[in-house]
Structure formats: structure tokens, C-alpha cells
C-alpha positions in Angstrom: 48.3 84.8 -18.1 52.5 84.6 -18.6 54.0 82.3 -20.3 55.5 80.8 -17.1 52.0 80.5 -15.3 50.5 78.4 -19.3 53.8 76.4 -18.7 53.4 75.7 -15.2 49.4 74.4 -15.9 50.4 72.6 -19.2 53.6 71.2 -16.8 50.8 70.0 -14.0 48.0 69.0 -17.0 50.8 66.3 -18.2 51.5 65.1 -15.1 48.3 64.5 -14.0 47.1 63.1 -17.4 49.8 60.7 -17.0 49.4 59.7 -13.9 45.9 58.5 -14.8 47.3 56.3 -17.6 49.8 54.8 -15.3 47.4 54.3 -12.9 45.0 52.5 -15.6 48.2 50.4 -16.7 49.0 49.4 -13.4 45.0 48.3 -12.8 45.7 46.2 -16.1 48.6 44.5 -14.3 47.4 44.1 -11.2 44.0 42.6 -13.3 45.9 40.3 -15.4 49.1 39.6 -13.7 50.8 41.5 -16.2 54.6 42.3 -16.1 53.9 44.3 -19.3 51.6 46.3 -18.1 53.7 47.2 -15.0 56.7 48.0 -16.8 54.5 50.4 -19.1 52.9 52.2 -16.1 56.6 52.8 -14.6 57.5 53.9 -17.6 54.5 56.9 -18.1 55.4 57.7 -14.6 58.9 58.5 -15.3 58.5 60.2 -18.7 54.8 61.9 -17.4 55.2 62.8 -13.9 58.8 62.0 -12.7 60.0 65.1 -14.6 57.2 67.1 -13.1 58.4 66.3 -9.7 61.9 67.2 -10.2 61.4 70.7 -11.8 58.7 72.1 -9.4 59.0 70.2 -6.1 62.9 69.1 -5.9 64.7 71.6 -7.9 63.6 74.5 -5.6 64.0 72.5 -2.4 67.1 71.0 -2.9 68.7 74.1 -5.0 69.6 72.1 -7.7 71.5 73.5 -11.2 70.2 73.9 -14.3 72.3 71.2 -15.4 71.6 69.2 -12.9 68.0 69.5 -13.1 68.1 69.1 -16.8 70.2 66.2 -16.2 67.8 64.0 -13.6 65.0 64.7 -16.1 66.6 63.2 -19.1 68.0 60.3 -17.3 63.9 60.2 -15.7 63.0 60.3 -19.7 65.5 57.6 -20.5 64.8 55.2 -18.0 61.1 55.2 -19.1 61.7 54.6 -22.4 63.9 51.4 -21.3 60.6 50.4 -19.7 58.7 51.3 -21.9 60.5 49.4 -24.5 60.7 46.5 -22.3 56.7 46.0 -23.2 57.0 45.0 -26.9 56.6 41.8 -27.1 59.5 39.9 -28.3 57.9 36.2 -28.8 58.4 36.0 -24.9 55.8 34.9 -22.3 54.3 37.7 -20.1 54.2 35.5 -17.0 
């Protein structure tokens, strides 16, 4: 097995993986009415699977740069981490 192909699974295992924790956050809010738990879901979806998307399925259809890739996935990475972030609790309701 190359190095690209262990990439390309480890690539695919993380997205899945977090794609099932999103999916369980977003059962939590959907459970508990919880704008927490929402905001953490989006945010595993954009650090977990979000990057997958862009480097396998939209950087060789739309052609896209190195820099340009690199750049949609660190802006992917930063907007999950805003949501992410967004969850801690801050002495604010969660309704």
C-alpha cells in the first residue's frame, strides 16, 4: 500500500468518524432543543468532513490550486472552530 492510498483511507476514516459525531451532536439537538449542540455538530462537520470534500471531490472537479485548495480548507478549519467555540458556555442560556 503507498503512502497516498494509507492517506486517502486515513483521509475517508476521519471523515466518516466525524460525520457520525456530528450526526450524534445534531440527535442531541434536535433531542434537547439545543443550539449548543447544533453549533458543535456544524462545527465537526467543517473541521471532520468539510476538508474531506474539498480535497477529493471539489479540487479535482473544479481544478482548483494548491493554494486555493489549501486555502478553502483552513478557512473550513476556522470556521469550525468559531462554532465550535460558540458551545462553551459563557453563563448564557441555551434556549
Amino acid at each position: 500500500m503507498t503512502l497516498e492510498s494509507i492517506t486517502a483511507v486515513a483521509s475517508a476514516l476521519t471523515a466518516v468518524v466525524g460525520l457520525f459525531v456530528a450526526y450524534l451532536a445534531y440527535r442531541g439537538y434536535r433531542r434537547n432543543d439545543s443550539r449548543t449542540m447544533r453549533a458543535l455538530a456544524f462545527g465537526i462537520v467543517c473541521i471532520a468532513v468539510v476538508p474531506y470534500v474539498i480535497l477529493y471531490l471539489a479540487d479535482p472537479s473544479l481544478g482548483l490550486t494548491d493554494a486555493q485548495g489549501l486555502l478553502a480548507i483552513t478557512l473550513s478549519h476556522t470556521v469550525g472552530l468559531a462554532a465550535i467555540y460558540r458551545t462553551f458556555d459563557r453563563g448564557s442560556s441555551d434556549a
